[in-house]
C-alpha positions in Angstrom: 24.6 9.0 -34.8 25.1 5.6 -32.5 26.2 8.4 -30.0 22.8 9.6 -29.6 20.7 6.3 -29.4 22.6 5.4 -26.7 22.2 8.4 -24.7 18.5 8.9 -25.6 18.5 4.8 -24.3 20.2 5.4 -21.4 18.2 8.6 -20.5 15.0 6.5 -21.0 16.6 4.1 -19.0 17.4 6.4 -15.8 14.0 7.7 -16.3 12.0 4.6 -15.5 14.6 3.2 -13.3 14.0 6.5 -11.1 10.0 6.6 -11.7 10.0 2.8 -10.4 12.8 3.7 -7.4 10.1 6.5 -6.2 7.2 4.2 -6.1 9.4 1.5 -4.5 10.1 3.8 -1.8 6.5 5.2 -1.5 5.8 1.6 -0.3 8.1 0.5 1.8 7.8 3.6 3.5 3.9 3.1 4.2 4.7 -0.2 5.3 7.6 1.3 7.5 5.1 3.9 9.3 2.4 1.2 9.9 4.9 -0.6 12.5 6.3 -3.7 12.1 3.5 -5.3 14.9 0.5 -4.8 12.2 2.5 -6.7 9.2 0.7 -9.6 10.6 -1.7 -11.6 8.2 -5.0 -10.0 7.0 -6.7 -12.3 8.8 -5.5 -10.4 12.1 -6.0 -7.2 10.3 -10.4 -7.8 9.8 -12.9 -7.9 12.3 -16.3 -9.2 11.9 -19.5 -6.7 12.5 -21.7 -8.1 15.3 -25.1 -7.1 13.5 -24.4 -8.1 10.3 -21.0 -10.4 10.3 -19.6 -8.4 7.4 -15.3 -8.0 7.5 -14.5 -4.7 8.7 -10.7 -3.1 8.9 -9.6 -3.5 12.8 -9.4 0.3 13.9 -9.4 2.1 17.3 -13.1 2.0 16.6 -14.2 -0.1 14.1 -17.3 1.4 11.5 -19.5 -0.9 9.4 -20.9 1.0 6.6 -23.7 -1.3 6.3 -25.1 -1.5 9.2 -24.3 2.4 10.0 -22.4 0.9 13.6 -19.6 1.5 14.9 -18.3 -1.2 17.7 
C-alpha cells in the first residue's frame, strides 16, 4: 500500500515538474528569438504617438490605434 502513494506522488510530481519545464522553455525561447539587442528596458521598447502622445510598441512602423496613424 505505501508502494503505491509513493508512485502515484512521484508520478504527480514528474507531471508538474514537466508541465512547468515546458512553459519554462516556451519563455526563454521567445526571449531567445527576440535577440538579445531588444532585452533593453521598456522604456526603450515604447514610443510616443505624435498626435495624441499615447505609448505605442516601437515596430518597423509604429500604429496608434487611437489616433488610426501609423508613424
Amino acid at each position: 500500500m505505501p508502494i503505491i502513494i509513493v508512485l502515484l506522488l512521484t508520478g504527480f510530481m514528474m507531471f508538474l515538474s514537466f508541465k512547468y519545464m515546458t512553459r519554462s522553455l516556451n519563455m526563454g525561447s521567445r526571449i531567445f528569438s527576440r535577440g538579445f539587442s531588444s532585452l533593453g528596458s521598456e522604456e526603450d521598447q515604447r514610443v510616443t504617438c505624435p498626435n495624441c502622445g499615447r505609448q505605442v510598441r516601437r515596430t518597423d512602423n509604429p500604429y496608434c490605434s487611437r489616433c488610426n496613424t501609423s508613424f
